[in-house]
Backbone of each chain as ProteinMPNN parsed JSONL, in Angstrom:
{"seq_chain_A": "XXXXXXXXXXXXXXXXXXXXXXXXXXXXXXXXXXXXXXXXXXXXXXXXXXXXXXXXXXXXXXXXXXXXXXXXXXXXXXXXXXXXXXXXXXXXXXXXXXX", "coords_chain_A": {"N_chain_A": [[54.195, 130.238, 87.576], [57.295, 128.988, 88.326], [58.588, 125.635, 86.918], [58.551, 122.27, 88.423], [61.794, 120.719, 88.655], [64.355, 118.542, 88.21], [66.904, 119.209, 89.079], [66.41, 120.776, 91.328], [65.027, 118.496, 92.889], [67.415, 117.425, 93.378], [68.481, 119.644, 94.422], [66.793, 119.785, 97.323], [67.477, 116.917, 98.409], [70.004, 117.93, 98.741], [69.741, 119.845, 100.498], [68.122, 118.647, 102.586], [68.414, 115.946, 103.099], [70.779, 115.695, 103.429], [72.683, 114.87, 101.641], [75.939, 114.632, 99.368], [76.328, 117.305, 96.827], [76.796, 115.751, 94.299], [76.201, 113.091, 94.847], [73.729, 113.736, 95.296], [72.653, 114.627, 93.009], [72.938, 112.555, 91.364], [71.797, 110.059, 92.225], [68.617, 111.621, 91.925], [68.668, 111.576, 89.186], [69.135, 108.494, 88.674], [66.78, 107.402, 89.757], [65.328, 108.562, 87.534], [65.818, 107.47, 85.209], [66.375, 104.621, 85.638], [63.228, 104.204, 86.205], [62.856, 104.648, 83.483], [64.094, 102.9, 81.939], [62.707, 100.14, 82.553], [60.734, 100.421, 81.559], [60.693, 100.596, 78.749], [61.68, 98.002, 78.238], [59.856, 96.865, 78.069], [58.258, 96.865, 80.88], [55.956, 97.643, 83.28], [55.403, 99.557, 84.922], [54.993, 100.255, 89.074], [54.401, 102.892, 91.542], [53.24, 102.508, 94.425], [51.133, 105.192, 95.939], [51.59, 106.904, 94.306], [51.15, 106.282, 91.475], [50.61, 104.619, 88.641], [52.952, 103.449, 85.48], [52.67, 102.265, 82.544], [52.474, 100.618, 79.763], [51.607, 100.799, 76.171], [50.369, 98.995, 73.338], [49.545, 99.908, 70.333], [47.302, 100.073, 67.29], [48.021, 100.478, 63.954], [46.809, 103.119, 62.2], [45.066, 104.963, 60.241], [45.857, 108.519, 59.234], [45.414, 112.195, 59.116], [47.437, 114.284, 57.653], [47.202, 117.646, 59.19], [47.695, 120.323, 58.087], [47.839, 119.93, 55.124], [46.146, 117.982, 54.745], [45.892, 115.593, 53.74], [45.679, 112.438, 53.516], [47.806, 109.824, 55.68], [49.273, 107.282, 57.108], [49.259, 106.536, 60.184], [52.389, 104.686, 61.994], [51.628, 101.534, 63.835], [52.591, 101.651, 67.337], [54.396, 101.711, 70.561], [53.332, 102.879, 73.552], [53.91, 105.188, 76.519], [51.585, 105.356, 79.24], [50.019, 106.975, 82.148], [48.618, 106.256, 84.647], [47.108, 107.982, 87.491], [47.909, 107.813, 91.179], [45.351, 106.432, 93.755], [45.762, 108.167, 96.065], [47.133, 110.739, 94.924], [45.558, 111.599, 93.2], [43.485, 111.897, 94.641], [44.79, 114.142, 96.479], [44.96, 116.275, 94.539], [42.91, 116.793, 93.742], [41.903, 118.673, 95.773], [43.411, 120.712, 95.273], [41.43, 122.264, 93.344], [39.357, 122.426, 94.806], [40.266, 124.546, 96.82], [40.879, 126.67, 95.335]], "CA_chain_A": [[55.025, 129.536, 88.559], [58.436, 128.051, 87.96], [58.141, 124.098, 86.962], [59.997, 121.607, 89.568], [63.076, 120.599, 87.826], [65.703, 117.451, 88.193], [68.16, 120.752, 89.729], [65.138, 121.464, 92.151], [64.863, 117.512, 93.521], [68.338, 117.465, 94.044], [69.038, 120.665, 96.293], [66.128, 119.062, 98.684], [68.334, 116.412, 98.788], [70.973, 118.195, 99.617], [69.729, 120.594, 101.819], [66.72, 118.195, 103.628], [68.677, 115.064, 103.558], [72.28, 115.899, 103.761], [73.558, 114.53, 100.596], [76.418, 115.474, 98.923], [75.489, 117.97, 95.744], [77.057, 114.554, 93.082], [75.293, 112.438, 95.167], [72.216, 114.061, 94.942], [72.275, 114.7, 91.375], [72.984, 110.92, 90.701], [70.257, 109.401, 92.909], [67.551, 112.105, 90.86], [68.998, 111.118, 87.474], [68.595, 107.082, 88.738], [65.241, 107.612, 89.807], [64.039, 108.581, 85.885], [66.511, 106.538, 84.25], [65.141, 102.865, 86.214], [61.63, 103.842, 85.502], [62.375, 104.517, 81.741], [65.054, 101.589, 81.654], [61.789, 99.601, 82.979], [59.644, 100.99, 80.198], [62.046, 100.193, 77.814], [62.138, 96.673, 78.855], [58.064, 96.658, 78.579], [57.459, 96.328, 82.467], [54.993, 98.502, 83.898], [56.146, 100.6, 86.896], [53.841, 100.851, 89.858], [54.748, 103.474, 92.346], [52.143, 103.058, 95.09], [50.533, 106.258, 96.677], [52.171, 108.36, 93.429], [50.13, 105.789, 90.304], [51.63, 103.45, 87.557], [53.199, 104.181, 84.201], [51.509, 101.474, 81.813], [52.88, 100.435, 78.269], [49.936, 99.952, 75.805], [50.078, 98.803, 72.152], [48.511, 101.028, 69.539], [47.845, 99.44, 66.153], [48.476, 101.007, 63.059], [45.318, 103.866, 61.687], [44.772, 106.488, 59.024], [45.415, 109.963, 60.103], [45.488, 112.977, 58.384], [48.361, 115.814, 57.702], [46.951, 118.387, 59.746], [48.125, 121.46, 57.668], [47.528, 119.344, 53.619], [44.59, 117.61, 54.448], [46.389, 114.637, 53.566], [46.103, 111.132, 54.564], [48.247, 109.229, 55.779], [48.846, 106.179, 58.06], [50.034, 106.321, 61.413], [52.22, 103.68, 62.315], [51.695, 100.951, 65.099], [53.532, 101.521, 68.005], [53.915, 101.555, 71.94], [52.996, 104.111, 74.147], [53.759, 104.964, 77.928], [50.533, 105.866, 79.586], [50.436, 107.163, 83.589], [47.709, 106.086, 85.643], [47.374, 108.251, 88.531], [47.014, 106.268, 92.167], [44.277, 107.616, 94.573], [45.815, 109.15, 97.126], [47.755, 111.679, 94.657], [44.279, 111.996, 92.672], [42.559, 112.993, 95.772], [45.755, 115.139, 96.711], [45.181, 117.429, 93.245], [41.255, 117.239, 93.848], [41.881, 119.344, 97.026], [43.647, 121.799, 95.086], [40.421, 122.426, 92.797], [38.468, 122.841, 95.914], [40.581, 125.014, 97.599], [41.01, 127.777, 94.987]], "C_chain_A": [[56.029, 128.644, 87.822], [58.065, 126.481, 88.275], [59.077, 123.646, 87.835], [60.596, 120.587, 88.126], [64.391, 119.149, 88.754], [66.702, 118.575, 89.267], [67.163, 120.677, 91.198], [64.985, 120.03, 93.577], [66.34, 117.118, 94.266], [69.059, 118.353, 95.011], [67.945, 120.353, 97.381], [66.956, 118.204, 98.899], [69.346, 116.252, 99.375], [70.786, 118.537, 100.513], [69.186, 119.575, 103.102], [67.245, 116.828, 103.875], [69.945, 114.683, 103.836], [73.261, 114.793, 102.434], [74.666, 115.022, 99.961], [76.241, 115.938, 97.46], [75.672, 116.497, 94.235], [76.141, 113.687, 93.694], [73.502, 112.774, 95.045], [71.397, 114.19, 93.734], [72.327, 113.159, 91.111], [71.819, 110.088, 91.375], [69.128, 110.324, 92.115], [67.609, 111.353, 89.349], [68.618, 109.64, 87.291], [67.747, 106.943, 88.48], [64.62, 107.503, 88.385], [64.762, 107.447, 85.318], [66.015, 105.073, 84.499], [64.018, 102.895, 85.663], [61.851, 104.109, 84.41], [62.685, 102.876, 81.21], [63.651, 100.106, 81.897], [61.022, 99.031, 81.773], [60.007, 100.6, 79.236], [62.028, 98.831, 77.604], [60.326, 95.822, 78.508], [57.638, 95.718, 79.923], [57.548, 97.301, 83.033], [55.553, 98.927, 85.1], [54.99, 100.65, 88.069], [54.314, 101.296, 90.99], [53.718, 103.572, 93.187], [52.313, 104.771, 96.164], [51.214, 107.216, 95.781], [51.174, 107.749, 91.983], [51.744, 105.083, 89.84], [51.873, 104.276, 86.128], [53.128, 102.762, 83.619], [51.879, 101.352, 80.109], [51.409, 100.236, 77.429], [50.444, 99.909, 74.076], [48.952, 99.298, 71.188], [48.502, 100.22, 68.169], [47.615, 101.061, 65.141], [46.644, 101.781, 62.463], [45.694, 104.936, 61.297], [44.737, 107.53, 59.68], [45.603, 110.661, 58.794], [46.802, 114.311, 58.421], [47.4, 117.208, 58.369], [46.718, 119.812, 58.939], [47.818, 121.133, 55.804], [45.998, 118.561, 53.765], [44.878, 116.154, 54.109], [46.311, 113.413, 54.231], [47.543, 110.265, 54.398], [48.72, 108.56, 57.126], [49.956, 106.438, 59.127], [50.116, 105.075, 62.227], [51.705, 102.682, 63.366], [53.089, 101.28, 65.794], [53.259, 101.428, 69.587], [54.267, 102.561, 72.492], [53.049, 104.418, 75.458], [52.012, 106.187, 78.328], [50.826, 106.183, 81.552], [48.742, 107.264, 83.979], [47.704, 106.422, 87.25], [46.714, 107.498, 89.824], [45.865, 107.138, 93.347], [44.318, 108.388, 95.167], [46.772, 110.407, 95.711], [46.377, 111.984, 93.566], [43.287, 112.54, 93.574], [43.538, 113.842, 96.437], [45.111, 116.584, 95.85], [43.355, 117.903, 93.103], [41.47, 118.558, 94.718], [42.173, 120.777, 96.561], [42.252, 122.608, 94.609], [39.59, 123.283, 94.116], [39.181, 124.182, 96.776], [40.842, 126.918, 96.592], [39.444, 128.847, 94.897]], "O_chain_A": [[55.758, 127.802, 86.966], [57.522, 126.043, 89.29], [60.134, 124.218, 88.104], [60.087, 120.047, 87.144], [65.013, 119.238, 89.813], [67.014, 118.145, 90.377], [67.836, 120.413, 92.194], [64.876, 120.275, 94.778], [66.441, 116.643, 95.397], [69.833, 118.111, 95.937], [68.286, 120.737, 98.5], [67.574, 118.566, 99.9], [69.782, 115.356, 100.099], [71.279, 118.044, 101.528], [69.619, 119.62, 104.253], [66.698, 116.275, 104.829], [70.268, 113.616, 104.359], [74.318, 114.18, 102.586], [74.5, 116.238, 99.87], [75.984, 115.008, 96.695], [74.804, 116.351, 93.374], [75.136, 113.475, 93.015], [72.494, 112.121, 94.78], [70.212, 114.016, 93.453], [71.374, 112.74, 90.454], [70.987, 109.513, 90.674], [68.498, 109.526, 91.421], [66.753, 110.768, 88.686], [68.013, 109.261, 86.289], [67.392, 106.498, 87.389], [63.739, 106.716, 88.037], [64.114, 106.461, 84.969], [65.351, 104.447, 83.673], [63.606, 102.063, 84.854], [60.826, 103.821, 83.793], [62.053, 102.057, 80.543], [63.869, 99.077, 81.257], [60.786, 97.934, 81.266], [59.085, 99.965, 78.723], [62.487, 98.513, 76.508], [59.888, 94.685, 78.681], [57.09, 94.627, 80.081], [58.563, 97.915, 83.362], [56.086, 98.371, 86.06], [53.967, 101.238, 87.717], [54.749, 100.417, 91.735], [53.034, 104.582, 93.023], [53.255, 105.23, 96.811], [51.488, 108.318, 96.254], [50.49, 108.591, 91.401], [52.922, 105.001, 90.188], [51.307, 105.294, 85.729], [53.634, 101.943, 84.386], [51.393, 102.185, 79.345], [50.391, 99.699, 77.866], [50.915, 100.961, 73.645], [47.742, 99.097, 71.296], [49.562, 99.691, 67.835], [47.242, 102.191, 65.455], [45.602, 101.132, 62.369], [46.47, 105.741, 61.812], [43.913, 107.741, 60.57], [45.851, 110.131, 57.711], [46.856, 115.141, 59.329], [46.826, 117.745, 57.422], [45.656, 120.411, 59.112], [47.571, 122.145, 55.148], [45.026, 118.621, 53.011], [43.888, 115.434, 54.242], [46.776, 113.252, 55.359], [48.188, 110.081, 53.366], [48.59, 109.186, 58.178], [51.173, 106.521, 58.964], [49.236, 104.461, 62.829], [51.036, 103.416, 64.093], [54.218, 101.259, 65.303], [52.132, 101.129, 69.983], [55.271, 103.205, 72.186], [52.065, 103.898, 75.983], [51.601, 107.25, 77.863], [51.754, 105.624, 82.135], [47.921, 108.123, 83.659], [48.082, 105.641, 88.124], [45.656, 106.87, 89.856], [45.796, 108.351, 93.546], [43.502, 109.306, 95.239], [46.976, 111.309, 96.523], [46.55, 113.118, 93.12], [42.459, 113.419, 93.336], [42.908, 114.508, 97.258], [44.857, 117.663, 96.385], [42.794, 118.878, 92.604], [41.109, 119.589, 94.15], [41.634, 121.786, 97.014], [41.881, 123.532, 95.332], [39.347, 124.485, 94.222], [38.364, 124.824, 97.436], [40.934, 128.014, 97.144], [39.519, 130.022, 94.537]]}, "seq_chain_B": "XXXXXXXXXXXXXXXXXXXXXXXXXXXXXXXXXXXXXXXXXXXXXXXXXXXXXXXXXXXXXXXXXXXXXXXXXXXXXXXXXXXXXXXXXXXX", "coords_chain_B": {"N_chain_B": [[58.13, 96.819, 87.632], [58.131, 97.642, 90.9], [57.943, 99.953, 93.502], [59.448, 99.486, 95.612], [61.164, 97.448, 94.455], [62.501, 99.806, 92.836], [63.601, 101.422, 94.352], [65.719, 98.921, 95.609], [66.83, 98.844, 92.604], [68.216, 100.946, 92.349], [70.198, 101.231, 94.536], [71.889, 99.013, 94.116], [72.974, 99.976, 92.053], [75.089, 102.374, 92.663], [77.725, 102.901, 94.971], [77.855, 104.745, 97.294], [75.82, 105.23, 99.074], [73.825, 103.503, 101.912], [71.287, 101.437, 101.44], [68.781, 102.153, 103.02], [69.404, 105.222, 103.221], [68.592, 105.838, 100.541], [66.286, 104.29, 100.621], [64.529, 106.619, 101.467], [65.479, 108.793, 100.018], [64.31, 108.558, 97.608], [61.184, 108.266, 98.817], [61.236, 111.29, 99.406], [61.732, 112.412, 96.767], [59.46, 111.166, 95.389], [57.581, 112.422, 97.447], [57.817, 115.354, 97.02], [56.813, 115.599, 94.485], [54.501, 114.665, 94.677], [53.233, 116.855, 96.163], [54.315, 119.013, 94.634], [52.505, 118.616, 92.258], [49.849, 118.503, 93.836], [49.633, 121.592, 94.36], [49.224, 122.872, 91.938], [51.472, 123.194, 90.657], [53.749, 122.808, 87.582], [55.806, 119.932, 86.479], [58.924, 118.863, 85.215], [60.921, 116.683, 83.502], [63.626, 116.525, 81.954], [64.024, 114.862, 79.17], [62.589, 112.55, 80.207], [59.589, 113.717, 81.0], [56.656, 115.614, 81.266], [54.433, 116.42, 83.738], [51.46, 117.68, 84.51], [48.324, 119.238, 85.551], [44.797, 118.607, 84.782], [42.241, 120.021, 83.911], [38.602, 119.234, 84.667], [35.789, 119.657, 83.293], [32.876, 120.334, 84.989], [30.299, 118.098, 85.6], [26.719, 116.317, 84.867], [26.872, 113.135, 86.367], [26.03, 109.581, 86.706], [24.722, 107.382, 88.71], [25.675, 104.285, 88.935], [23.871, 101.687, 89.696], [21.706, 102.626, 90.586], [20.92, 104.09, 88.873], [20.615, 107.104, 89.319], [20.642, 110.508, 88.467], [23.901, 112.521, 89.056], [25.211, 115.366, 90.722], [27.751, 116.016, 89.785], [31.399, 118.185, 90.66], [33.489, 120.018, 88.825], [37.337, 119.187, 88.608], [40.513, 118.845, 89.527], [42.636, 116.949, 87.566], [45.41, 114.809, 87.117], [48.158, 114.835, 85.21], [50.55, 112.877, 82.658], [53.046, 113.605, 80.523], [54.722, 111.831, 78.207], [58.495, 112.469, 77.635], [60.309, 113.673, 74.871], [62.359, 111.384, 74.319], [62.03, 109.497, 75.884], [59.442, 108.388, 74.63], [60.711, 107.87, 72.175], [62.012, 105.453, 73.359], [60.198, 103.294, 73.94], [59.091, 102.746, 72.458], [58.595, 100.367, 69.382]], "CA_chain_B": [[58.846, 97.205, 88.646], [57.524, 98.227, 92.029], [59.035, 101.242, 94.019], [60.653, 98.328, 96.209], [62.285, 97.464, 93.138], [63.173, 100.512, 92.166], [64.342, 101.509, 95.167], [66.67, 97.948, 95.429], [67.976, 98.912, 91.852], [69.249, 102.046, 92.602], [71.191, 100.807, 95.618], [72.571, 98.639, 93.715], [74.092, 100.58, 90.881], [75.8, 103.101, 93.172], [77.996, 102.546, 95.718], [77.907, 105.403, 98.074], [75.211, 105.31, 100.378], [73.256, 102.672, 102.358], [69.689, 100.988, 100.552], [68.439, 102.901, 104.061], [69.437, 106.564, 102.577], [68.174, 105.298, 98.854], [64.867, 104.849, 100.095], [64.259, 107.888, 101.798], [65.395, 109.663, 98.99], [63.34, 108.025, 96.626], [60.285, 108.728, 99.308], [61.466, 112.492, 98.92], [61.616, 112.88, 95.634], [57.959, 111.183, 95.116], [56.467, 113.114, 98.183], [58.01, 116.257, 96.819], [56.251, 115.523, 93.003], [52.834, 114.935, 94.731], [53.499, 118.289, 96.774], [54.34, 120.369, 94.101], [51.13, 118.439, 91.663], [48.752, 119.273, 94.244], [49.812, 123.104, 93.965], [49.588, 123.467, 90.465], [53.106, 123.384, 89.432], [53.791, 121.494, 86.581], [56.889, 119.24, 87.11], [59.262, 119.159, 83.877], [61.616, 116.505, 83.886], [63.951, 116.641, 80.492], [64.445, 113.312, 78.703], [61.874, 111.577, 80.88], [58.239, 113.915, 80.242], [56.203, 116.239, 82.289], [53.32, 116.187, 84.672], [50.58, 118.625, 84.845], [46.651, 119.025, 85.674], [43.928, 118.906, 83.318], [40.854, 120.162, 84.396], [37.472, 118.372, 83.861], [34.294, 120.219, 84.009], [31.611, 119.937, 85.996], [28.786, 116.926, 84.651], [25.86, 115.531, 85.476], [27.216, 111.407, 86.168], [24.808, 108.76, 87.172], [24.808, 106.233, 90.13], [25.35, 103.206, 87.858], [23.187, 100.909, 90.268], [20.477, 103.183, 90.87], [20.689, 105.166, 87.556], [20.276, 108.337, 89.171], [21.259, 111.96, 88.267], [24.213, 112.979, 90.67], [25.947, 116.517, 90.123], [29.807, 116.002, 89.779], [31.866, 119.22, 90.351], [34.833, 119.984, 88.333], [37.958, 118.941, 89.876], [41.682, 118.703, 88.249], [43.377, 115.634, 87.447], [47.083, 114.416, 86.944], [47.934, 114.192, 83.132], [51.599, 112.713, 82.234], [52.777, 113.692, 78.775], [56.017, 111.396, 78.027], [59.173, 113.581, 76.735], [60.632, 112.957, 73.109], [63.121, 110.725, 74.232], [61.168, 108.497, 76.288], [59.065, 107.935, 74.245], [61.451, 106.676, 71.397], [62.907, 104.386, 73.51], [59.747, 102.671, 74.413], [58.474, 102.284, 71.002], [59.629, 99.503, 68.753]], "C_chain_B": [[57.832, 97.743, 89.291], [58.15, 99.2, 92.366], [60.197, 100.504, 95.133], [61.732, 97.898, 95.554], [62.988, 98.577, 92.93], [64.262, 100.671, 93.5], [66.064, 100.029, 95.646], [67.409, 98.15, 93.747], [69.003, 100.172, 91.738], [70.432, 102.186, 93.383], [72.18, 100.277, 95.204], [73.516, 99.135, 92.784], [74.534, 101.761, 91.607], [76.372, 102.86, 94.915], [78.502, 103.602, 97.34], [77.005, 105.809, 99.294], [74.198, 103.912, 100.38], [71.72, 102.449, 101.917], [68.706, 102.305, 101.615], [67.749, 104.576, 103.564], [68.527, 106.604, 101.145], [66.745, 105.671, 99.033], [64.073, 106.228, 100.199], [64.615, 109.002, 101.214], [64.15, 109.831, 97.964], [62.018, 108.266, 97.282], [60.09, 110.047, 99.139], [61.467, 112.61, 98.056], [59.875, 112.865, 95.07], [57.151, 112.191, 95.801], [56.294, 115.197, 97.722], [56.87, 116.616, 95.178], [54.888, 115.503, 93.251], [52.302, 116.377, 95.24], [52.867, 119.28, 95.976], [52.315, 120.16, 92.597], [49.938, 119.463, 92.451], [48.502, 120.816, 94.806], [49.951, 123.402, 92.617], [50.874, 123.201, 89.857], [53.48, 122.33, 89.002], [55.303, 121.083, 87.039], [57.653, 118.788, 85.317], [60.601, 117.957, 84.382], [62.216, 115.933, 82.406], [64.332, 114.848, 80.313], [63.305, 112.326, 78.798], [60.047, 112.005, 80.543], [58.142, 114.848, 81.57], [54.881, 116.249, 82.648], [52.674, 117.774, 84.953], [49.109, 118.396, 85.574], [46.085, 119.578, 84.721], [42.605, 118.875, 84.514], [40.019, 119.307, 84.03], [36.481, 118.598, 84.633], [33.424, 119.707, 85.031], [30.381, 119.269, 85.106], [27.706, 116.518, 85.688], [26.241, 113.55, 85.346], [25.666, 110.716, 86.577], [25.386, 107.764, 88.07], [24.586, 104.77, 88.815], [24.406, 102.267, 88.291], [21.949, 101.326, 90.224], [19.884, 104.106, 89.51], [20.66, 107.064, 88.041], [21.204, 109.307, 88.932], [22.411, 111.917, 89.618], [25.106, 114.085, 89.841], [27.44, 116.324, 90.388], [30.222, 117.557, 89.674], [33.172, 119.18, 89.862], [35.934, 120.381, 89.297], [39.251, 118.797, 88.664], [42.053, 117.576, 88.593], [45.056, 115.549, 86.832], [47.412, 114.17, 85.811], [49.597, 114.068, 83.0], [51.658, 113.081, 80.732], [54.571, 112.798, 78.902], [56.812, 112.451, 77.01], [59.31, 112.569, 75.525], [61.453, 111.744, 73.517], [62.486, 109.461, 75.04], [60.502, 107.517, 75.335], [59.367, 106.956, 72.704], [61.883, 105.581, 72.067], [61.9, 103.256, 74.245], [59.116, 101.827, 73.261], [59.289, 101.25, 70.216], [60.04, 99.766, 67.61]], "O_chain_B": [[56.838, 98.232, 88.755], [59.058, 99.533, 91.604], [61.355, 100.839, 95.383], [62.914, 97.924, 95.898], [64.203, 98.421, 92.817], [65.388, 100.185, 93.605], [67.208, 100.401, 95.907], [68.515, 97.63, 93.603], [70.121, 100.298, 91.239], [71.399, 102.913, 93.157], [73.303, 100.638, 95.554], [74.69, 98.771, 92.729], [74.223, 102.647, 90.81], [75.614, 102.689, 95.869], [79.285, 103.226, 98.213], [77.341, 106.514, 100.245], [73.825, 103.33, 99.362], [70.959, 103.401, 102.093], [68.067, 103.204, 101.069], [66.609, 105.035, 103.503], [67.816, 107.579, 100.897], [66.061, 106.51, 98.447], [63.303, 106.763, 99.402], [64.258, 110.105, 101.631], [63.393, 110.753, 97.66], [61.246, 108.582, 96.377], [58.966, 110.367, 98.753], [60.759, 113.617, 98.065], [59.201, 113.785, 94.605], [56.251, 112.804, 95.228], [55.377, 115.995, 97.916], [56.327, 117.694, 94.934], [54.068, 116.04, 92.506], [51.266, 116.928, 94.868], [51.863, 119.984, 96.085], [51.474, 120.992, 92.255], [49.382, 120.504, 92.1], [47.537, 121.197, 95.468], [50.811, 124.187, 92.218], [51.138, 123.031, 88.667], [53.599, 121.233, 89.547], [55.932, 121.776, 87.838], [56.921, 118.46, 84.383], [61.228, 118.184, 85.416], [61.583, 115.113, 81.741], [64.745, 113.989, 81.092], [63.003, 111.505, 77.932], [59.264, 111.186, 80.061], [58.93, 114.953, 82.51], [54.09, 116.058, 81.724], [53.249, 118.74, 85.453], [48.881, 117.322, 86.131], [46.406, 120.524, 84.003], [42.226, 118.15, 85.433], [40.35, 118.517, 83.146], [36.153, 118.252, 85.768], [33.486, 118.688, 85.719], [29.727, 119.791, 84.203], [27.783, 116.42, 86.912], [25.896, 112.856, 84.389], [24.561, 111.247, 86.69], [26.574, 107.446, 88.023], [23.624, 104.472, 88.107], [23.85, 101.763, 87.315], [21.052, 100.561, 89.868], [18.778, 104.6, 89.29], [20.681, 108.012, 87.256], [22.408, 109.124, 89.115], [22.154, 111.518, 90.754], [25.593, 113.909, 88.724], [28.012, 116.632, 91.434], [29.645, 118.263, 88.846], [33.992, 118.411, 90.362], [35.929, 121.199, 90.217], [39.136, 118.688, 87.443], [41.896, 117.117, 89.725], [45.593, 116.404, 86.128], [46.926, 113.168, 85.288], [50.157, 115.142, 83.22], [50.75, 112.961, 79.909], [55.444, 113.233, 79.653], [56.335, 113.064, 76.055], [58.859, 111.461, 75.234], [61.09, 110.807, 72.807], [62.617, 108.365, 74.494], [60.762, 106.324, 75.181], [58.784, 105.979, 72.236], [62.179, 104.619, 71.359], [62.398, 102.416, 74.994], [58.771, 100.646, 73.204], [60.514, 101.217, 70.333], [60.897, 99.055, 67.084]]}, "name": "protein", "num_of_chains": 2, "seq": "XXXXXXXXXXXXXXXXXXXXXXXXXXXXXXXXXXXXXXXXXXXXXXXXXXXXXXXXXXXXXXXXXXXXXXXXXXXXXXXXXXXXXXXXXXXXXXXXXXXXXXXXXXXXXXXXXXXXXXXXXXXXXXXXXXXXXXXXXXXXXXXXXXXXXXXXXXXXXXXXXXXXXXXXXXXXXXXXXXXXXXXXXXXXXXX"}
């Protein structure tokens, strides 16, 4: 199955809410750009009845080259995390059940 | 940010339709993303990351109060992966 797509959110728009096709593309494109611009900013997003997207501080730990065997340290850094909210966690349960 | 927020900053940085239209976009776009989640289809959105389900077997959990056995059946869950660019621009 074809993934939903930025292209995909904006012809509902057009078609289902009567936007025009620039307008529709620029309200999708907002949409991600705020919640990164957010993220960016380190402040947490919380979209109720869809979940939150969640900054978290990682410190700095030894990994290994994968392919050499090699260590070496992976730095500290920050990480967006997505905490889904209940009702779209008991949405995706349903699917489970239903196949 | 809240989705109140978001919704009030989007309004603001474009000047073609009413906060009104804004939100009810912004309701559409989310209701459309939980839609297509709870059918399987992954949701790909470039720059920003994409959204799938991750399975997770079937366990035996426990009633933390009572301790007992209870059979959990495997059920899928919502897994974000942030894209490349995201995630540089969150990092310091």
């Amino acid at each position: 199955m074809a993934a939903l797509t930025k292209a995909d959110l904006a012809e509902m728009l057009f078609d289902d809410l009567g936007l025009n096709k620039r307008e529709a593309r620029e309200i999708v494109e907002m949409f991600y750009a705020e919640i990164s611009e957010a993220l960016e900013k380190n402040d947490n997003v919380k979209i109720s009845g869809f979940g939150n997207f969640e900054l978290r501080d990682k410190k700095s730990r030894p990994g290994r080259n994968p392919k050499t065997g090699e260590e070496v340290a992976i730095s500290a850094r920050r990480v967006v995390t997505f905490k889904p909210g209940q009702k779209l966690r008991s949405r995706v349960e349903t699917y489970a059940r239903s196949e | 940010m809240t989705k109140s927020e978001l919704i009030e900053k989007i309004s603001y940085n474009q000047d073609q339709l009413p906060p009104k239209d804004v939100e009810l976009a912004v309701r559409m776009i989310l209701d459309r993303m939980v839609n297509s989640l709870s059918n399987n289809e992954r949701i790909e959105i470039r720059g920003f990351g994409s959204f799938s389900l991750h399975y997770r077997a079937a366990r035996v959990g426990r009633n933390p109060k009572t301790g007992a056995a209870v059979d959990l059946t495997g059920k899928y869950v919502p897994h974000f992966k942030p894209g490349k660019e995201l995630r540089k621009r969150v990092d310091y």
